[in-house]
Structures are given as structure tokens and as C-alpha cells.
ROPA-823890 format. One line per 5 residues: number of its first residue (from 1); their letters; for each residue x, y, z of C-alpha. Coordinates in pm, 1 decimal. Layout:
N
NUM) a) X Y Z ~ ...
// end
This chain:
344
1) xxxxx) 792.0 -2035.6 -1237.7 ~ 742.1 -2322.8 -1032.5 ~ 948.3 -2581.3 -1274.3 ~ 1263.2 -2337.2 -1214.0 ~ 1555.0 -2482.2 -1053.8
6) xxxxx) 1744.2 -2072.8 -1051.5 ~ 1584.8 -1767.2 -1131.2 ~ 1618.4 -1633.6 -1467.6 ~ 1882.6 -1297.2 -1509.6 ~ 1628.1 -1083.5 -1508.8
11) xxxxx) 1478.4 -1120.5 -1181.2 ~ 1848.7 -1086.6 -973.1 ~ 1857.1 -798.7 -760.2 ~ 2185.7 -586.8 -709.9 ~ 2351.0 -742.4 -391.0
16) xxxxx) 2256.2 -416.6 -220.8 ~ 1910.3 -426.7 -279.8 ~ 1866.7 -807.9 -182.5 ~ 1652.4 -912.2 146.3 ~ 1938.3 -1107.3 252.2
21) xxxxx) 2093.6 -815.8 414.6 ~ 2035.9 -823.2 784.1 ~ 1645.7 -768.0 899.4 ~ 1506.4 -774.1 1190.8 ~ 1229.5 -1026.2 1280.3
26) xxxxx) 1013.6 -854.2 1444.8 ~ 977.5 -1092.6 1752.0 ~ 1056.4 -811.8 2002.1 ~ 788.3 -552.0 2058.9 ~ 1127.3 -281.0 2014.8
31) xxxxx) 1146.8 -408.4 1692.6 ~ 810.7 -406.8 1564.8 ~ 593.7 -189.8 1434.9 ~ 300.0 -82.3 1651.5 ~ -71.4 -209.2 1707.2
36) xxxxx) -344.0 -4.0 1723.8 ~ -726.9 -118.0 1845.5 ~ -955.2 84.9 1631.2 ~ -1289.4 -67.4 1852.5 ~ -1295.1 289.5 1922.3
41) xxxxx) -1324.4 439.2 1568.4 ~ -1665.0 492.9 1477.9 ~ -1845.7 636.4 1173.5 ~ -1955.4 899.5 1473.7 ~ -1697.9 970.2 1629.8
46) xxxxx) -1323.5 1004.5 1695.1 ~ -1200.4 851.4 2006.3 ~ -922.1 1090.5 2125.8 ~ -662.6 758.7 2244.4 ~ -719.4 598.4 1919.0
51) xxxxx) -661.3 937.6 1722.9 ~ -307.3 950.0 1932.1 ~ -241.5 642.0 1891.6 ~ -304.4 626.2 1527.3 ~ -120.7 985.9 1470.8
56) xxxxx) 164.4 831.3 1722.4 ~ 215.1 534.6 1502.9 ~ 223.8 754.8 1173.5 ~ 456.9 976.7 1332.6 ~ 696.1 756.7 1415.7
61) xxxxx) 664.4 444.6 1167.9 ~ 442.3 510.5 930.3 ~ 322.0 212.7 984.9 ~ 116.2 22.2 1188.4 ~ -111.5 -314.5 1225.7
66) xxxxx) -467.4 -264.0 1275.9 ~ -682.6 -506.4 1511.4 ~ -1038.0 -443.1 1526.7 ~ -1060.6 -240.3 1246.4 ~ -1453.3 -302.1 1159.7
71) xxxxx) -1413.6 -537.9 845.5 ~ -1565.0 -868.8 897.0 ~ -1274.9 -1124.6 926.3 ~ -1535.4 -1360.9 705.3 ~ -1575.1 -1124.1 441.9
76) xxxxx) -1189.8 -1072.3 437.4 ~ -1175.4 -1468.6 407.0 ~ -1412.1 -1500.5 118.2 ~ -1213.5 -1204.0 -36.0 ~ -912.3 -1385.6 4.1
81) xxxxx) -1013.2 -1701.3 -109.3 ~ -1203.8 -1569.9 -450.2 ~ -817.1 -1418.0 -547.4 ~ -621.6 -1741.5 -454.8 ~ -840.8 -1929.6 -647.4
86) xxxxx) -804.1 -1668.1 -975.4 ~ -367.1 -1688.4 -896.1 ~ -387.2 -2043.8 -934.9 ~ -533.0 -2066.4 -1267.2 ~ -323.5 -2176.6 -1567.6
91) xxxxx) -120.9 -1884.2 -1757.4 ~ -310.1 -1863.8 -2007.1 ~ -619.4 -1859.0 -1832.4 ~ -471.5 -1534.2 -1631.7 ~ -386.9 -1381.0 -1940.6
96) xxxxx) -716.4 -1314.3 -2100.2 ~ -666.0 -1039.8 -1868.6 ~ -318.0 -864.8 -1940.3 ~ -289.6 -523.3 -1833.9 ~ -103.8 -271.3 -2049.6
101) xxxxx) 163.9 -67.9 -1937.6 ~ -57.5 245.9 -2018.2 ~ -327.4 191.3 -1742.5 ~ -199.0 -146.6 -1516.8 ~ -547.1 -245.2 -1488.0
106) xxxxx) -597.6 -596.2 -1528.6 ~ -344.9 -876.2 -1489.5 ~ 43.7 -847.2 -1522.8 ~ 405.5 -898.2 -1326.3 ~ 589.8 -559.9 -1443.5
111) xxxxx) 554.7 -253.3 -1264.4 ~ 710.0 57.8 -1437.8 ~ 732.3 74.7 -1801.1 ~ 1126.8 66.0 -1800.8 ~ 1191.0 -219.2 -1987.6
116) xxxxx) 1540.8 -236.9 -1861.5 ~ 1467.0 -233.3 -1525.6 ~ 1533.9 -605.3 -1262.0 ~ 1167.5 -742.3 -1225.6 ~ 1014.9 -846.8 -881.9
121) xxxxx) 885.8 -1200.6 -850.2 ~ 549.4 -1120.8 -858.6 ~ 229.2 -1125.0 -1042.4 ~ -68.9 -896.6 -959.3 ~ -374.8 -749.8 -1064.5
126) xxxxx) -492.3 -416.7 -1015.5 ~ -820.7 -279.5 -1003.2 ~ -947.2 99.4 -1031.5 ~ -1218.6 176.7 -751.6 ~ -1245.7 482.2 -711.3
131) xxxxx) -1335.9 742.2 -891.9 ~ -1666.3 553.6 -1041.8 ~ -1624.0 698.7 -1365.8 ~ -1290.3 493.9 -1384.2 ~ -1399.8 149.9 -1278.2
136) xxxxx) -1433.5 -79.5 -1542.8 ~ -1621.5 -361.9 -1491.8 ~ -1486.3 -564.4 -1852.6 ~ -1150.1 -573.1 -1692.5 ~ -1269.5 -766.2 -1394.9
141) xxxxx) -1200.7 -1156.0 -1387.4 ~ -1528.9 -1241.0 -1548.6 ~ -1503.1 -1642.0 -1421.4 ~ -1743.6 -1622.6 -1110.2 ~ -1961.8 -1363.4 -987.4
146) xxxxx) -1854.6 -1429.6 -628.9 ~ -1519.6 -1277.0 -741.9 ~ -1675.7 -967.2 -857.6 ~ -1935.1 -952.9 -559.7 ~ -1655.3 -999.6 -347.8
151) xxxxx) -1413.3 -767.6 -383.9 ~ -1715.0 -515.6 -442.5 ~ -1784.3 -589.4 -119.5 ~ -1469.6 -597.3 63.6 ~ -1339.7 -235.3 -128.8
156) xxxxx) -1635.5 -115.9 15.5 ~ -1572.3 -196.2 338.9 ~ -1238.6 -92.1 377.4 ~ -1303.8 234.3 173.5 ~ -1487.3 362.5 512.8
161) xxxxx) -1237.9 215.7 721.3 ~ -1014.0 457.8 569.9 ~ -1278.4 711.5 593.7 ~ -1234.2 683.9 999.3 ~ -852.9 679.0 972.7
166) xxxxx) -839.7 997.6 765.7 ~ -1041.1 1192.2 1056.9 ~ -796.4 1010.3 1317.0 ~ -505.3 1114.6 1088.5 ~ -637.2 1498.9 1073.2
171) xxxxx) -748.1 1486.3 1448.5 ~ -376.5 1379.7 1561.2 ~ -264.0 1700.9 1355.2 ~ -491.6 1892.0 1575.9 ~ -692.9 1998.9 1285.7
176) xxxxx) -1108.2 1948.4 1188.8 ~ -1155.0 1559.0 1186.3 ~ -1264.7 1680.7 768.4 ~ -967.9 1823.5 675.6 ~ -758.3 1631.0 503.5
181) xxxxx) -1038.6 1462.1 349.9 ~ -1129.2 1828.0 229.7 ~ -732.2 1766.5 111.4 ~ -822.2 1479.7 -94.5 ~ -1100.1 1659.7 -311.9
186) xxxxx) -1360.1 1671.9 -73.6 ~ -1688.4 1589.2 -266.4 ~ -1857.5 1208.7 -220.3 ~ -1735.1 974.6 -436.7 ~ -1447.6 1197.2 -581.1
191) xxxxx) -1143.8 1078.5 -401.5 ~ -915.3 806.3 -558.2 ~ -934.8 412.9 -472.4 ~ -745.7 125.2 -675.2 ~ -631.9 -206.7 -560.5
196) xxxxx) -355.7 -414.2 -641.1 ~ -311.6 -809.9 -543.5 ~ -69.0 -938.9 -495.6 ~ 61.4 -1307.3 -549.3 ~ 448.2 -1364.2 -439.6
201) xxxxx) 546.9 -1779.1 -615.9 ~ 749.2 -1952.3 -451.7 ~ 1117.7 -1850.4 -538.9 ~ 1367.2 -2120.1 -640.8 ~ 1668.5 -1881.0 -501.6
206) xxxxx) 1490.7 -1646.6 -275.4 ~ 1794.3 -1499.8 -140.7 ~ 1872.2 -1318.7 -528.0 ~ 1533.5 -1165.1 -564.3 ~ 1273.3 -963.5 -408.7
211) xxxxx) 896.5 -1006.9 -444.2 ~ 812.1 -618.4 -421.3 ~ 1161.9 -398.3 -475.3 ~ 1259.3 -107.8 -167.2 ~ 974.7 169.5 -216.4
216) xxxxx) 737.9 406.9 -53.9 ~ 346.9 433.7 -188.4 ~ 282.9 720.1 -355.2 ~ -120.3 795.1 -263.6 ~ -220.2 888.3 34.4
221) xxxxx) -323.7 586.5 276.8 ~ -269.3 222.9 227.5 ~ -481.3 -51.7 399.2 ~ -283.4 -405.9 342.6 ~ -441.9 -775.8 424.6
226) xxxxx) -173.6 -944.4 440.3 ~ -75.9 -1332.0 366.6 ~ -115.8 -1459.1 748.5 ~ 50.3 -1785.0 678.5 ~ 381.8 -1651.5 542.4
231) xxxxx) 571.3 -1321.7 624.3 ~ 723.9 -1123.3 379.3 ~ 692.5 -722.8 394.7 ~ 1000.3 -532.8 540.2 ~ 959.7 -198.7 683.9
236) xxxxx) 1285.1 -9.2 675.9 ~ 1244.2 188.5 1030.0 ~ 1260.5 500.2 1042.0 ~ 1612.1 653.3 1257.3 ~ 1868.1 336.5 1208.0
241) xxxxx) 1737.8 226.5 864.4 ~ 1742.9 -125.0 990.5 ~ 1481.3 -356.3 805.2 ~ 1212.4 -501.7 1047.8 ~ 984.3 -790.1 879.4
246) xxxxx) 612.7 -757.0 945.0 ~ 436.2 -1039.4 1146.1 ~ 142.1 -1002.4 1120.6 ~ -129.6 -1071.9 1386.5 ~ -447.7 -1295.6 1331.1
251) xxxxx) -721.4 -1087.7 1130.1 ~ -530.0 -784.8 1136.5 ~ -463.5 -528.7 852.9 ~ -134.3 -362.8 806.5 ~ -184.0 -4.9 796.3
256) xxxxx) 66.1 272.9 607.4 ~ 127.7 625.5 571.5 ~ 175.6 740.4 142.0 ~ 367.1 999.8 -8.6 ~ 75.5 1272.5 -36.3
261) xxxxx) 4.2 1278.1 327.6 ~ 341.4 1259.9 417.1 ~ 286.2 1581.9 190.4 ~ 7.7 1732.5 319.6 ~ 107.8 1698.6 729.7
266) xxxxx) 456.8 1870.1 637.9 ~ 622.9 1543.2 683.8 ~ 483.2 1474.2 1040.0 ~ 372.7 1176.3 937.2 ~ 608.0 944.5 759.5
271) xxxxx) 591.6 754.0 409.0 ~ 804.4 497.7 509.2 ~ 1003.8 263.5 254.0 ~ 900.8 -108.3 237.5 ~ 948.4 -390.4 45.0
276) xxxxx) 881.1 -785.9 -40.0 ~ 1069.3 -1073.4 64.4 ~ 980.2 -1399.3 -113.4 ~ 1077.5 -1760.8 24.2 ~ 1132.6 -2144.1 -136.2
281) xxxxx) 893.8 -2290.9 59.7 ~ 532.0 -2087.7 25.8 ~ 333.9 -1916.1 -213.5 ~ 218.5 -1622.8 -59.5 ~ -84.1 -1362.4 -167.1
286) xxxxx) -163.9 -990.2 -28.4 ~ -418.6 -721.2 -140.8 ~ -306.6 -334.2 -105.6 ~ -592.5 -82.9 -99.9 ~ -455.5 256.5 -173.2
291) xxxxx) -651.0 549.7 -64.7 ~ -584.5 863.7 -282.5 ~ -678.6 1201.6 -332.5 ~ -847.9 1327.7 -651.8 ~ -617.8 1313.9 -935.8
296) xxxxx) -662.1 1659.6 -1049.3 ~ -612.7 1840.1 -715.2 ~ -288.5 2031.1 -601.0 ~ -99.3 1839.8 -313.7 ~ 89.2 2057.9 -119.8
301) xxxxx) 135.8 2092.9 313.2 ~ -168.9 2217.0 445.8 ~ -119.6 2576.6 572.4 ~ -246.4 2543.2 901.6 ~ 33.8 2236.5 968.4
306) xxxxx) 276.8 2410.6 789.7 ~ 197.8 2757.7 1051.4 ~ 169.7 2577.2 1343.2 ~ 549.3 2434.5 1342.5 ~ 685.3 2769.1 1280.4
311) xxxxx) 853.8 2605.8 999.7 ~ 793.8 2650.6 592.9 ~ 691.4 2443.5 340.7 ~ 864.1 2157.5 271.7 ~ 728.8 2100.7 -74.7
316) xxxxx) 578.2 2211.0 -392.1 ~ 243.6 2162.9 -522.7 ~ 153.6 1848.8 -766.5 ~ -154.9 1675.1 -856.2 ~ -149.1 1323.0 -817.0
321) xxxxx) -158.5 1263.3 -1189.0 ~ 171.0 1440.7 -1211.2 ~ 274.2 1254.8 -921.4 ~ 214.2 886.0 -1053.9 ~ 330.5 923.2 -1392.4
326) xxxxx) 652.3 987.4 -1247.5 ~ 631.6 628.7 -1048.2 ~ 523.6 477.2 -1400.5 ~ 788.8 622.1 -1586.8 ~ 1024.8 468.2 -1327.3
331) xxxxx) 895.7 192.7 -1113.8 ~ 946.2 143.0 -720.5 ~ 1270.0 319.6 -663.6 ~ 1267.3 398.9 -292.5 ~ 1164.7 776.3 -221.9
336) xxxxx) 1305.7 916.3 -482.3 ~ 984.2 1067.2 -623.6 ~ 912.7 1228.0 -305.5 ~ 1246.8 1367.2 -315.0 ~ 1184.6 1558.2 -664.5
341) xxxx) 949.2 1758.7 -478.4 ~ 1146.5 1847.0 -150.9 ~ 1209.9 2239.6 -177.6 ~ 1503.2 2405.0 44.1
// end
């Protein structure tokens, strides 16, 4: 892409749907999203401010930028630095390791499997973690063992980190710190894990395309280290729809809310739409985490949420299978997979 003087047909978003439309930049702290210190959050315990604060954020966001968030910023470095390195390899270096649209594990630039659909100007690779049983070691990069070792290490890492934000999440519901891990599936080792990097070129006419189009995730949590060098996620916020771009802070991650705990708190917390701007000037590379539950369990408001607003349920049961074929069928497309689930 980097010879292009305009962007091919293919990749030009609908003028409604461009990044070009008015965002905010984030400078002002009214029009960013919040910070939370997570010093606090221990494997032991769950400090009560940083459970507010967390469930305050999620609340009102969805999203939120995490400082101090226990993953070593070196490890995050060597992470990051193993992926550039794989991004910047020639074509047909990368694609020993295509991806099909079947499974999107291994390398590719098309998410969905509608092939009539505008593509983003991305590439990627995606990686199953979690279940074990789905992790598939043959298609890994196979050019350095750091790479591997790496991103072992780092998935690792920020799988507990998640661990502590789930009990923070359930605590700010004023539920069990366990519950909605019990949500998730419950047993060790049984919950869902996959990551996805992400590596935006630069854009010859940035203003005509988007890097990742207007969506919400569909798991449950998402854990984000993003490019520190060059912004590019939009948060739409929540209220006035305005778009607010992400700057993010040194050695931070940028923390979200997904549709099936959007699900599970009765939409107390919010699975917020986002997207991908992409620029002339810099490459840019990210790595999403997604936290999920167990594919074959029922997702549906937890009863003791659902009681204690008086309310009803907002909406029907669906395993996260059922869930994600539904994105695969039809690709980022805002909330409108949530939406097939809302019940009046």
C-alpha cells in the first residue's frame, strides 16, 4: 500500500461513516475518557475506590485508560516490538500465514466474510488463547521464538489483569467479586481469550477511509495497548454521540466494556461504539485482548442485577458462539448485533 498515490474503490467509506466528520480531540479532561489507577487492584483483594471507579467509568463510557495496571511496561515493549518487526516483513513473507475466513486465525486484512462489504485499511493477525484446547501453536509466526515467548508471555499477563477487573466490574454491581466470572463459565482455564493485532499503513487519502469501521466488541472485556506514538481510536460518547479520539497516556492500556457484559449487568455498563482513524504520515500498530466467556454458555442479565433495578430483562439468552457468527456473517456494523437481542 505504501506505493499508492489514492486508495483503491474498495477501501472508500460512505461519507457518513468517514473520520472526517467532526471529533473531538480529547485535549480537555470533559472530553476524554477517564483514567483509572489500578495500584490498588490486587490478586487479593478489591480496593472499594478502584471498584467505583472502574464500575463509574463503565457506567458512563465504557471506556477507560488504565495506568498502573500490573503489566511490566518492558514486557509490553518487547511485545510490541516482536509484532512490528513481523508487520514489516515483505507480503509474501506475511502470507505463509493467511487466515481463512472460517476461523480468522492467522494473518489477513478482511474482517467479515461479506465479500461486498468497504474494507478497513488494515492488516492483522489474530490469535486464539483461550480456551487451551483451541490454541494452535502451527498458526503462530514460526520466524523467532522470542515472538512466540513473547506474546505467551504478555497474554498471560494481561489475562489476570482482566481477572482483577472482572471482580472490580462485579463488585461495582454490588454483587460477589466471583460472579460474573461464574457468568463467563466459571471453571479454570474455560473462559474465552483471543487476540487480534493490529497494524493501521499509512493511508495515501486518510480522510476516505477508516482503519477499523464504527463498531462495538462483541466478548466481554477488552484490554487495548495502544500505538503511543500516533492516535487513532474514536470513542463515540455515550449521550451526544460526539466522537472523542483516544490519547493515550505513557504505558497505559485502554480499557473497554463488550457486548456480553453490557448483557449480563442489564446494560449498566456500556458497550460503547469505537472505531479507527488512519493518517498519511505514520504507520501505526495496536494489540486488542478480548476477554470472553465460554462459548457454549447462555448470556443473558444476571438475575440478581436484573431484580435489583426493579426493571426486567432487557435481553434474551445466546451463547457466544451464536453471538459471533452473527459478527462474522456481517462484519463491524456498529451495535447492530446487540440490537437483535434487545427484547421489549
Amino acid at each position: 500500500m505504501a506505493h499508492l498515490q489514492t486508495i483503491p474503490d474498495r477501501y472508500v467509506k460512505p461519507p457518513e461513516e468517514r473520520s472526517n466528520c467532526i471529533a473531538s480531540a480529547g485535549d480537555d479532561a470533559a472530553d476524554a475518557i477517564p483514567v483509572v489507577d489500578l495500584a490498588a487492584l490486587t490478586e487479593e483483594r478489591v480496593d472499594a475506590a478502584v471498584a467505583e471507579a472502574v464500575s463509574a467509568a463503565c457506567r458512563g463510557w465504557g471506556f477507560f485508560q488504565a495506568v498502573n495496571h500490573g503489566v511490566a511496561p518492558e514486557l509490553v515493549r518487547r511485545f510490541a516490538a516482536a509484532w512490528r518487526g513481523f508487520f514489516c516483513l515483505p507480503v509474501e513473507v506475511k502470507q505463509r500465514y493467511a487466515n481463512s475466513p472460517a476461523t480468522y486465525e492467522g494473518y489477513g486484512s478482511r474482517l467479515g466474510v461479506d465479500r461486498e462489504a468497504v474494507l478497513d485499511w488494515s492488516d492483522y493477525y489474530f490469535l486464539h488463547l483461550l480456551p487451551r484446547r483451541l490454541k494452535d501453536h502451527r498458526k503462530w509466526p514460526q520466524l523467532t521464538l522470542e515472538l512466540c515467548e513473547v506474546t505467551e508471555e504478555y497474554g498471560a499477563e494481561v489475562r489476570l489483569l482482566c481477572r482483577r477487573l472482572m471482580r472490580a466490574l462485579s463488585a461495582g454491581l454490588g454483587l460477589q467479586e466471583g460472579c460474573l466470572a461464574a457468568a463467563f463459565g466459571g471453571e479454570e482455564d474455560e473462559e474465552g481469550a483471543c487476540m487480534r493485532i493490529n497494524f493501521y499503513p499509512k493511508c495515501p487519502q486518510p480522510e476516505l477511509a477508516l482503519g477499523l469501521s464504527l463498531h462495538s466488541d462483541p466478548g466481554g472485556l477488552t484490554v487495548l495497548f495502544p500505538d503511543h506514538h500516533a492516535k487513532g481510536l474514536q470513542v463515540r460518547r455515550p449521550g451526544d454521540g460526539t466522537w472523542v479520539t483516544v490519547r493515550p497516556l505513557p504505558d497505559a492500556f485502554v480499557v473497554n466494556v463488550a457486548d456480553q457484559i453490557q448483557i449480563l449487568s442489564n446494560a449498566r455498563y456500556k458497550s460503547v461504539e469505537h472505531r479507527v482513524a488512519v493518517n498519511a504520515e505514520k504507520e501505526r500498530m495496536s494489540a486488542a485482548y478480548f476477554y470472553n466467556p465460554r462459548s457454549d454458555v447462555a448470556v443473558e442479565p444476571l438475575p440478581e442485577v436484573v431484580e435489583a433495578s426493579g426493571g426486567a430483562a432487557l435481553y434474551r439468552p445466546m451463547t457466544f458462539d451464536e453471538y459471533r457468527l452473527y459478527i462474522r456473517q456481517k462484519g463491524p456494523q456498529g451495535k447492530s448485533q446487540l440490537s437483535e437481542l434487545y427484547q421489549d
